[in-house]
N, C-alpha and C positions, 0 to 999 in steps of 0.2 A: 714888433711883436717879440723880437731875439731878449730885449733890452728888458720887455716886462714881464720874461720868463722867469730870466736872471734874478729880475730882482725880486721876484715873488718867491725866489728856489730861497734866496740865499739867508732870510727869516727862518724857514725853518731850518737849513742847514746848523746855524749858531741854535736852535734851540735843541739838536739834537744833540749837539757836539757842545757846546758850552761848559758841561761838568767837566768834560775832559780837558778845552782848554783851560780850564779855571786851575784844576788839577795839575798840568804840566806846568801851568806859572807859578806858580805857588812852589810845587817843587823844585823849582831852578833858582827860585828867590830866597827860601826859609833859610839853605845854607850859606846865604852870606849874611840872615837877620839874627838868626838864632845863635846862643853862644853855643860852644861845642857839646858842654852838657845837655844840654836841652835839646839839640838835633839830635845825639845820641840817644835819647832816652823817646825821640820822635820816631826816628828809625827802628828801636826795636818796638816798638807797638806796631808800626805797621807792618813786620813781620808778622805780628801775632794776627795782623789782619787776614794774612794769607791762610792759618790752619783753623782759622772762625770762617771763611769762605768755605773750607772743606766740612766742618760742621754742622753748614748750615745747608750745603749740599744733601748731604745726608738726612739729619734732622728735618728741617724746614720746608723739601721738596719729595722726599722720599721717606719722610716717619720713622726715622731708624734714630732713635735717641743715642748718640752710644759716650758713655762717659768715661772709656778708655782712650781718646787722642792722643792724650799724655804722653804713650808708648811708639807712638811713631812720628812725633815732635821730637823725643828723645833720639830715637835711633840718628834720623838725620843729623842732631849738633852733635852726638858721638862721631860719627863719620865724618864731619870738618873738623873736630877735635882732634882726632887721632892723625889725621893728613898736618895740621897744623904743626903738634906737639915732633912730627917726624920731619917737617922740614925744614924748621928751624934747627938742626942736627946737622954736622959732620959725618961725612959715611960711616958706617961701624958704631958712634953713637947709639945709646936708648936715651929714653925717656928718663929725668931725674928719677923719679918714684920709683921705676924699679931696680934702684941699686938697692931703695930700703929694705926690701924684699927678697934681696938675693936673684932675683932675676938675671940671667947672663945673657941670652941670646931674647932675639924681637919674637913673641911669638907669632905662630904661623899665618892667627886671622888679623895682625897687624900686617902685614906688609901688602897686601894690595893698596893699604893707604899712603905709600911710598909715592904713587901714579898721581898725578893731578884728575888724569881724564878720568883713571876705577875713580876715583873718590868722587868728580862730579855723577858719575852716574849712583854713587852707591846712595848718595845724599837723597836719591827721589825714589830706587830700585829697592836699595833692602825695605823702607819702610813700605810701601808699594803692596810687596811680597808677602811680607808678613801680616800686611792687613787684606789681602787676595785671600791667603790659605787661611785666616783663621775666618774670613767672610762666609767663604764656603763650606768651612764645617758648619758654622752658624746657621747658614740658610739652605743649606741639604736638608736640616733636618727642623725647617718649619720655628725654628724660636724666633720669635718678635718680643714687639712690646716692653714690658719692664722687666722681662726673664732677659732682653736682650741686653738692657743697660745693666741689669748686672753681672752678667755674665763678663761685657767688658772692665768693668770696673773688677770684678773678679782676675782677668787675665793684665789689668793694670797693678792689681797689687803684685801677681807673680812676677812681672818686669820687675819694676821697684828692689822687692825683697831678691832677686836677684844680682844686678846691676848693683844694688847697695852691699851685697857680701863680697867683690867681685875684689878684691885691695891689691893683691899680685899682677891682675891683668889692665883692668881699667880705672886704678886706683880708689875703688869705692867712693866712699862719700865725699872725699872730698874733689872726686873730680878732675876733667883734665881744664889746665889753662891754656887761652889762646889768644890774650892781649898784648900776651910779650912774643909770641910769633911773627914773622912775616911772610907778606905774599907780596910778589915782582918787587922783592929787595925793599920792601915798605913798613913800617911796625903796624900789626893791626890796630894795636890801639893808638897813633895817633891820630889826631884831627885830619889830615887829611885824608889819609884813607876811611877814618870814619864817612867823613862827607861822601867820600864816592860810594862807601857803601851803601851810603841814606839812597845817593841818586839810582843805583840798582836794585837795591828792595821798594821804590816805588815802580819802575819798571815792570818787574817780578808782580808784584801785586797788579797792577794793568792787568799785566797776562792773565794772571789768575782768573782775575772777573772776567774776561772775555771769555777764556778755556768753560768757566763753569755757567756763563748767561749763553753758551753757545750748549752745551749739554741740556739746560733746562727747557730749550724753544725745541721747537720741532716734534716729533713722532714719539723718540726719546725722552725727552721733557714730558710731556703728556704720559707715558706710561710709568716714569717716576712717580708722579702726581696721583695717576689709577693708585701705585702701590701703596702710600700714602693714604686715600682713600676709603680705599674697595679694595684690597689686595685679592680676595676670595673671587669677588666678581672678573677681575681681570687674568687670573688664572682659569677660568670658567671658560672665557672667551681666545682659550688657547694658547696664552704668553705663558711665557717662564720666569715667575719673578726672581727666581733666585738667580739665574746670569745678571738682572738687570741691580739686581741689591749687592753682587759680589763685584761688581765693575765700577757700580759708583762708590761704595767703601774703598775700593781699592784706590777710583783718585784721590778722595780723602785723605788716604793713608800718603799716597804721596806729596801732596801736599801741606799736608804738615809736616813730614820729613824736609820737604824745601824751607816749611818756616823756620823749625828748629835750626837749621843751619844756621838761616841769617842768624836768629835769635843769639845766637852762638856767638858771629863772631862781630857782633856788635854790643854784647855783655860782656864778652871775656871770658866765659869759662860754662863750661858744661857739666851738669853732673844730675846725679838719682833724680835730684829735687824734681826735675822736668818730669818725672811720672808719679807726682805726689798725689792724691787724689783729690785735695781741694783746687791744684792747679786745673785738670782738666774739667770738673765741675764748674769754675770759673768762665771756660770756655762757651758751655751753653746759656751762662746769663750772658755775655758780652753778646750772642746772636737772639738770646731772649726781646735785653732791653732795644738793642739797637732796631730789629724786625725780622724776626723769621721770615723764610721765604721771600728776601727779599734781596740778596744778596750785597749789594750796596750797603746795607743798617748792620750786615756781619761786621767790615769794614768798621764804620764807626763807630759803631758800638766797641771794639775791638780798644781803637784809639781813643776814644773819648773817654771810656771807664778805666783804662788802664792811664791814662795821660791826667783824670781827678783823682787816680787814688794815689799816684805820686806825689800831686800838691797838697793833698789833705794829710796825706802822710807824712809830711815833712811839719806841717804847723801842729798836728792835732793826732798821732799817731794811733792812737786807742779808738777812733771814731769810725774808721772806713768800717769796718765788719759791719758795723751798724746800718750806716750808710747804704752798703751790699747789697746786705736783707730788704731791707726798705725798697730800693732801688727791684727787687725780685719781684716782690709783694705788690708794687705801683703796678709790673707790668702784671702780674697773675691777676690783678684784681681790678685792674680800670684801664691799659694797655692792651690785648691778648697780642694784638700785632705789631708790638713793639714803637717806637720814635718813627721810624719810618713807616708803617704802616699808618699810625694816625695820622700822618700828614697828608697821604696819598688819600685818605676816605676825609681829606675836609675837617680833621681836628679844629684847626684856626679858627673855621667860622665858625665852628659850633658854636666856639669860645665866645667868637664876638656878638653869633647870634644872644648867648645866657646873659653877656652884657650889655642889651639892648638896643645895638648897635646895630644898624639897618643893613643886610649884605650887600656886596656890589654885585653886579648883573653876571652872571655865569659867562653868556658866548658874548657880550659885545658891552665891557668895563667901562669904554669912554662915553657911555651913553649917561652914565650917573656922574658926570662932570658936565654934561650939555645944559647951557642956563633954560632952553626952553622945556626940558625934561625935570629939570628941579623946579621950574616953577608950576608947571603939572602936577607933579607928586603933592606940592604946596596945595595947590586948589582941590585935590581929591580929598585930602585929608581934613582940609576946613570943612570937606562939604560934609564926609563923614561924622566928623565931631558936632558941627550944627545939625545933622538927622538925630544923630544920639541925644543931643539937649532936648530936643524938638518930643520924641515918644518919651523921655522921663517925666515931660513934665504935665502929660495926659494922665487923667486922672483914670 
């Protein structure tokens, strides 16, 4: 009985864990299949996975559209920027750019980034913070809806026009670089520490889905989902949705400061651009196309739209916009729940049902390979067809 426990356990164990083994082998193999370029440019998508996870936290389970991201994907590659840019220095040392400037001394809100540990924590804290305190103004005072998405996108243009006047402190527009830095005596941008760093932003990303599909189940999850719904009725019934809208903004906000990092120092270089507002708009089509609410299709959507507009851009550079739109419009108008969502409700067979093609049997597959089941179906259907000849040709 031990023996046919086991082996009844251990079917479903690989069906529940499969993606993830699938996932770990893949990650352990890509960097010795892919040439450096191309792990690179794999590795920052799947950072971007990580602040399309928070997006979709927000958006997909909780209704909160917010089209400001931008600003605290930003904040976090600042914060490995400015650690980077300082520790590739000699004591006493600044930064190139501000000799142009006349700069003499580090200013004051640089030197916690001197610390390895301030800067790890600053990478998930200051964005965190900033997305906590400005939550809570937001939902003290009851704005949702599309007053809410602009409101961020209002407080994304003030980053930006900020950050981008900024040329004494944080060298404005054009940014800090961080390819020619090192970390444990390494150059960020060579291949090898690139590869280790593919291997720890797929880590990172794990985490993430687990952090945010363990938020979504439970008690928790469900009154996300109220808020999202019924927000009215579930304040009726005595919650408080603003603690529950400014907590989960709030991981958002950190984890996209975690993606911005990597993003960082797997591009080389950090600047405004990261709070442009077509950037973080892009954000909600990658958890559009891939599947709201489903956290998984943030992920690919994430990687797969950003990993085709590289290729398309390189053969056909003028086309992706096009492409985009199109790509918007498939899902507004014949997707509502994205790639992954039609999968999960049976897209396929729809498909094969419109092309005439006979479904396979839902709970028990192998029964439609059974010769004496196919030759059943055979004799129903002769007898069918002969009843039909049989009444047409009564007068």
């Amino acid at each position: 009985m031990t023996t046919t426990s086991t082996s009844a356990a251990t079917p479903g164990f690989l069906r529940r864990w499969w993606p993830w083994i699938l996932i770990v082998a893949v990650a352990v193999i890509l960097p010795f299949v892919l040439p450096p370029f191309r792990l690179n440019l794999l590795g920052r998508f799947l950072a971007l996975g990580i602040v399309a996870l928070g997006v979709d936290l927000i958006w997909g389970f909780t209704g909160l559209l917010s089209l400001g991201q931008g600003i605290f994907f930003a904040l976090g590659g600042y914060a490995i920027g400015m650690h980077l840019s300082l520790n590739s220095l000699e004591p006493g040392q600044l930064p190139e750019f501000f000799g142009l400037y006349g700069v003499k001394e580090l200013p004051a809100f640089w030197q916690p980034f001197t610390s390895p540990v301030l800067t790890f924590f600053a990478i998930w804290v200051i964005p965190a913070l900033v997305a906590g305190f400005l939550g809570y103004l937001v939902f003290r005072n009851r704005i949702k809806g599309v007053y809410f998405s602009i409101l961020t996108q209002a407080a994304l243009l003030v980053f930006f026009n900020f950050f981008n006047g900024q040329q004494k402190l944080i060298n404005g527009t054009n940014g800090l670089k961080t390819d020619t830095a090192r970390i444990f005596g390494e150059l960020v941008g060579s291949d090898a520490m690139q590869r280790t760093l593919f291997w720890f932003t797929v880590l990172l990303v794990i985490g993430a889905w687990f952090l945010c599909r363990w938020l979504t189940t439970g008690r928790f999850g469900d009154a996300l989902v109220a808020i999202r719904d019924d927000e009215p009725r579930l304040r009726f019934t005595g919650y408080n949705p603003t603690a529950y809208k400014t907590l989960v903004f709030t991981v958002a906000g950190a984890l996209a400061g975690i993606s911005g990092a990597l993003y960082t120092v797997q591009s080389g270089i950090v600047s405004p651009q990261y709070m442009a507002v077509p950037f973080s708009i892009e954000m909600v089509i990658w958890v559009a196309v891939g599947g709201r609410g489903t956290l998984l299709g943030a992920v690919l959507g994430a990687v797969l739209i950003n990993y085709a507009k590289s290729l398309i851009s390189e053969q056909l550079p003028e086309t992706w916009l096009f492409i985009q739109g199109a790509l918007f419009l498939l899902v507004v108008t014949a997707l509502p729940d994205g790639v992954v969502g039609w999968l999960r409700q049976g897209g396929p067979r729809r498909i094969q049902e419109m092309l005439g093609w006979p479904p396979r049997a839902a709970t028990y597959p192998e029964l439609d390979l059974d010769p004496a089941v196919l030759a059943e179906k055979r004799e129903i259907e002769a007898r069918r067809s002969g009843s039909t000849t049989v009444q047409g040709d009564q007068p």
